[in-house]
Residue, then its C-alpha position, 0 to 999 in steps of 0.5 A: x468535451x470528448x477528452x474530458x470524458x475520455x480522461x473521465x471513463x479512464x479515471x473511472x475505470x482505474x478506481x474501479x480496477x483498483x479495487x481500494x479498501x475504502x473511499x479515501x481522498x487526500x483532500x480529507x486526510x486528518x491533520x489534528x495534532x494529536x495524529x502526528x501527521x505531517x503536512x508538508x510530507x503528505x503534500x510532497x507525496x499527493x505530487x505523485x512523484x514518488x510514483x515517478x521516481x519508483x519510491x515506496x512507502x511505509x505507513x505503520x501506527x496502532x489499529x483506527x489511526x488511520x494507516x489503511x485510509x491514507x494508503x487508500x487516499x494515495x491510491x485514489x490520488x495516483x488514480x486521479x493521475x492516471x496511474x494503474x493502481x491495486x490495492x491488497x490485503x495481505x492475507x488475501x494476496x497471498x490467498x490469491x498467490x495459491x490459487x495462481x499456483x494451484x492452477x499454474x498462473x503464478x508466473x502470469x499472476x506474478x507478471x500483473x503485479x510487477x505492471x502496476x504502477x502503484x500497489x497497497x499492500x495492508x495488514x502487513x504483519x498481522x501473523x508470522x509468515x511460512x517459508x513458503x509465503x516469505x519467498x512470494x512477498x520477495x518475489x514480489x519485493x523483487x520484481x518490483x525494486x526499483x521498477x515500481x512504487x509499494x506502499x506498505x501498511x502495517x500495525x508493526x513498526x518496519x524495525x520489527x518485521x525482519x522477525x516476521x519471516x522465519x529464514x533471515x536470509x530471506x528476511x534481509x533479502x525483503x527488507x533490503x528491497x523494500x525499506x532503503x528507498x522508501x518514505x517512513x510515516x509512523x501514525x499515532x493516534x490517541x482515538x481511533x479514527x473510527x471512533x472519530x468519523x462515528x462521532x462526526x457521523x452523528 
């Protein structure tokens, strides 16, 4: 009974650290046929061992097909495994990355994320990125290459993110990091999953 509530606090508390974009499990995930989604796929990555074998994931597909809840839905499975896991978007890391610069905790801020086991990176691409934000994704690319598992979610398909970044060097230099050890899923949806969950809600 003690280390069942003891694995049950720690389950716990790495959900909450984790601090997921939604609550997501893979026992929910969608398998219609239209969503081109394969199960056997799915199934090999809910073992977790991409995590153990310090793999990445990309997941890219049009806006409500469903990549952030499958992202999220790897999250609170490696959770349940107990994993360290942090889920972000974009936007908001990098947000996150200035404020660390501007009080001189960048080296410690950079340190965490190259602890956590399992990181969501979301909204991938949703603008160009400056010199500047190009360097810290690859600082983050780098010191978690082969150490640690990424997942990675994006509308962009990954072939069309070397034109995100405005120095090709830098842009090889991520890519290079991030793609050649890492599962592909390219989502398609012909209804939003949104759409989909609002009609099943009713």
């Amino acid at each position: 009974k003690e280390w069942l509530s003891r694995k049950n606090s720690r389950i716990k508390r790495l959900l909450h650290n984790a601090s997921l974009g939604m609550n997501a499990c893979v026992e929910d995930i969608d398998y219609t046929t239209d969503r081109k989604i394969d199960k056997k796929t799915i199934q090999t990555l809910s073992m977790y061992s991409f995590i153990e074998q310090k793999l990445n994931i990309i997941i890219s597909g049009k806006t409500g097909c469903g990549k952030s809840f499958l992202a999220c839905a790897f999250g609170n499975n490696a959770c349940r495994h107990g994993y360290t896991v942090k889920y972000y978007r974009i936007p908001e890391l990098l947000l996150e990355i200035q404020d660390a610069k501007a009080e001189n905790k960048y080296s410690k801020f950079m340190g965490h994320l190259q602890n956590i086991r399992l990181l969501i990176l979301d909204d991938i691409g949703l603008k160009s990125y400056t010199l500047e934000e190009s360097r810290d994704i690859l600082e983050i690319a780098e010191c978690r290459y082969n150490k640690t598992s990424t997942i990675f979610a994006s509308q962009l398909a990954h072939e069309h993110w070397y034109d995100l970044f405005p120095d090709p060097t830098t842009a090889d230099a991520i890519l290079d990091r991030i793609i050649h050890n890492a599962y592909i899923l390219a989502l398609d949806s012909k209804k939003s999953m949104r759409e989909v969950m609002a009609e099943r809600g009713n």
